[in-house]
C-alpha positions as a printed Julia matrix, in Angstrom:
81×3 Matrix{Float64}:
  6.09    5.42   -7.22
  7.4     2.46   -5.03
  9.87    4.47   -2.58
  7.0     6.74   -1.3
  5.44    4.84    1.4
  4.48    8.02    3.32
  1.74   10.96    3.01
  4.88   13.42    3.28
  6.33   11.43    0.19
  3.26   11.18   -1.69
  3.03   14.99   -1.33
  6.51   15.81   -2.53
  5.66   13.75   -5.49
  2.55   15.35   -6.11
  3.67   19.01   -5.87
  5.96   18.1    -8.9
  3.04   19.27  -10.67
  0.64   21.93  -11.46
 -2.21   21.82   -9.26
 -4.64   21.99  -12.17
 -3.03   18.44  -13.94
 -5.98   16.37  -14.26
 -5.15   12.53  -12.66
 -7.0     9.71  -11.02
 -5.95    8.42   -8.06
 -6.84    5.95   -5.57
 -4.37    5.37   -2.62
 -4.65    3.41    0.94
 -3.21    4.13    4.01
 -1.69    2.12    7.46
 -4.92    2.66    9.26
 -6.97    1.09    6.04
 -5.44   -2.47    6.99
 -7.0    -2.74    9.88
 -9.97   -3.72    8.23
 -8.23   -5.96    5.65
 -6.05   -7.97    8.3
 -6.32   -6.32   12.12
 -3.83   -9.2    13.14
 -0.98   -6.97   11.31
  1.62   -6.1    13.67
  2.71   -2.25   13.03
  5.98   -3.5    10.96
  3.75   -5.65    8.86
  1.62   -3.14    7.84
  4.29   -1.5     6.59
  5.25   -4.45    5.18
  1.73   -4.84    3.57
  1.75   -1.74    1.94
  5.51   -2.16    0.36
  4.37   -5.44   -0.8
  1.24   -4.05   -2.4
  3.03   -1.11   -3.74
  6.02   -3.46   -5.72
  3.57   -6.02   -6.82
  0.37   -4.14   -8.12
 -0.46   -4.94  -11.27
 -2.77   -2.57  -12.54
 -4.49   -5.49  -15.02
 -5.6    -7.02  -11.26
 -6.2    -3.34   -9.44
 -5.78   -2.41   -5.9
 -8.45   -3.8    -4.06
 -9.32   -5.02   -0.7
 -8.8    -8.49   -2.22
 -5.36   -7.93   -3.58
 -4.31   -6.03   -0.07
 -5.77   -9.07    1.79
 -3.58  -11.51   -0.47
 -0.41   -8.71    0.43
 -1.11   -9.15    3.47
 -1.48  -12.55    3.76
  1.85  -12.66    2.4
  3.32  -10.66    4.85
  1.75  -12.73    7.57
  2.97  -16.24    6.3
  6.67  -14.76    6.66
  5.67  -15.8    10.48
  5.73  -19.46   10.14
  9.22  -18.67    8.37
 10.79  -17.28   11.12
């Protein structure tokens, strides 16, 4: 589900199905990262997540670990710039 990077996406994806389909489901949002990495400048949060989202691996899962490493990511871009 890469491309939805918004609660408005998330819920035209979910309303593809019957509201009684059983699922598990474990999702973060923008504001979540400000306890992973508060440094995050708006854009890199976005970045963050889109990084998280394209990479997850669900062998590793999506913790606060693998958003820190995300966003650490995200943040090194700085010294590339």
């Amino acid at each position: 589900m890469n491309a939805s990077l918004t609660i408005e996406k998330l819920i035209e994806h979910l309303q593809r199905f019957a509201p009684d389909t059983p699922c598990l489901g474990h999702f973060w949002i923008a504001d979540d990262l400000e306890d992973v990495a508060p440094e995050l400048t708006p854009e890199e949060v976005v970045a963050t997540l889109a990084l998280s989202d394209n990479t997850l691996d669900a062998e590793n899962s999506l913790s606060w670990y693998f958003l820190r490493h995300c966003a650490d990511t995200v943040l090194a871009r700085r010294l590339l710039k």
